[in-house]
C-alpha positions as CSV (number, residue, x, y, z in Angstrom):
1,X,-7.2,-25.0,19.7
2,X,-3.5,-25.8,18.0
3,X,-0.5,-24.2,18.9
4,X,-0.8,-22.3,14.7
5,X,-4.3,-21.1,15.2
6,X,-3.4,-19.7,18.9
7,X,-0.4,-18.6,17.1
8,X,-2.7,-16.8,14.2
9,X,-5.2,-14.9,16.9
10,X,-1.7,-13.3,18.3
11,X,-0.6,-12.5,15.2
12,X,-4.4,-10.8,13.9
13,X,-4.4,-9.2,17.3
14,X,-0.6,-7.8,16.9
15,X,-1.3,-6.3,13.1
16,X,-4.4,-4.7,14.4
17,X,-2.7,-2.6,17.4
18,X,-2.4,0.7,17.5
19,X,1.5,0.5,16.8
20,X,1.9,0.3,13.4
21,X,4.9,1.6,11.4
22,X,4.8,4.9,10.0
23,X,3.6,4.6,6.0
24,X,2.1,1.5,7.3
25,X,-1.6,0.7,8.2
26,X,-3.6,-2.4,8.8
27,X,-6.8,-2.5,8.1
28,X,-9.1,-5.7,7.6
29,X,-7.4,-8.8,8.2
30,X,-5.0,-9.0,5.6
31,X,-5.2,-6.0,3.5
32,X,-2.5,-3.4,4.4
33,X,-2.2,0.1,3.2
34,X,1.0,1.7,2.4
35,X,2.0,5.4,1.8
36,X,4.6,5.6,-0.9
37,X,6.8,9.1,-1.0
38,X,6.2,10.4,-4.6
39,X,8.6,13.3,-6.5
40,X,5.2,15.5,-7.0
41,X,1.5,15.4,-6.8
42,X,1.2,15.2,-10.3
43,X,2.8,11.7,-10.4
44,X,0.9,10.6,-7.7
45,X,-2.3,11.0,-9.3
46,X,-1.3,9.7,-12.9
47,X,-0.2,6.9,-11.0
48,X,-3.6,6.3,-8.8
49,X,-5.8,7.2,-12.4
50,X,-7.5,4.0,-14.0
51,X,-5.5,4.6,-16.8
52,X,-2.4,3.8,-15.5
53,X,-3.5,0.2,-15.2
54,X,-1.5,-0.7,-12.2
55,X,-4.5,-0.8,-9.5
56,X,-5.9,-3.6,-11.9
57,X,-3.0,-5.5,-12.9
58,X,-1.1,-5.8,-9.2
59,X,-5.0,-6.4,-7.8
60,X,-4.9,-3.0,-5.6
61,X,-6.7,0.0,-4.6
62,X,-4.6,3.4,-5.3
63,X,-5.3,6.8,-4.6
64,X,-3.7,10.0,-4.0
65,X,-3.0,12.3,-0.9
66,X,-1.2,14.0,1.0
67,X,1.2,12.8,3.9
68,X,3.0,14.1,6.9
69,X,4.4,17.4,6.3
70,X,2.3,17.8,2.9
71,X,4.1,15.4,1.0
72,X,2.2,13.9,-1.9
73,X,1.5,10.2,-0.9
74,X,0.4,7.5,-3.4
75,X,-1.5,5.0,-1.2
76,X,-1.6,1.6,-2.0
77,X,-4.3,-1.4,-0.2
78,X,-4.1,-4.7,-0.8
79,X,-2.8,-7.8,-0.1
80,X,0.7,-8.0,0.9
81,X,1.4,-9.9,-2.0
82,X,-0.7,-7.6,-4.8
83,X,0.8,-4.4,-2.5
84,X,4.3,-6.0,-3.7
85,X,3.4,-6.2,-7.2
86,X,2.0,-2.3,-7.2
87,X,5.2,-1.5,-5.7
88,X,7.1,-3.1,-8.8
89,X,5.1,-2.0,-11.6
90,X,5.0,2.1,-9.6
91,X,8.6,1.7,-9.4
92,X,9.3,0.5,-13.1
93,X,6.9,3.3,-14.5
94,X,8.6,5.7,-12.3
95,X,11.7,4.4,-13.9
96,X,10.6,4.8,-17.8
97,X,9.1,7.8,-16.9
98,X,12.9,9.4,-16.0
């Protein structure tokens, strides 16, 4: 085995322990879920709807909850990269909608 794939094991078996940030999860290989603070729960369910558009254009799964304390929590999986694009287009349509 190569130095990279030995590497790659370490790092699959690191993402997959138990100590995760808070607001951070890893589930399979490669698809992480975040838990995004939103202003009300109302905004985090227009936001998770179909309608919004953004779980289909960033390549995501949202949804709605609640988090630590009761706080309304948008939750985003995906891909690190698609979770970045959710991230931009839930930021810009908070944004436009202020």
């Amino acid at each position: 085995m190569s130095g990279m794939a030995g590497l790659g094991m370490n790092l699959a078996g690191a993402l997959s322990g138990a100590r995760s940030a808070p607001g951070l999860s890893v589930g399979d290989l490669g698809t992480l879920t975040l838990q995004l603070a939103m202003p009300n729960e109302e905004m985090a369910h227009l936001l998770s709807s179909n309608s919004s558009g953004i779980a289909r254009r960033a390549g995501v799964k949202l949804s709605s909850a609640r988090g630590a304390g009761g706080l309304p929590v948008l939750k985003v999986s995906g891909t690190a990269v698609a979770n970045s694009v959710a991230c931009y287009l839930i930021q810009d349509r908070l944004f436009m909608m202020n």
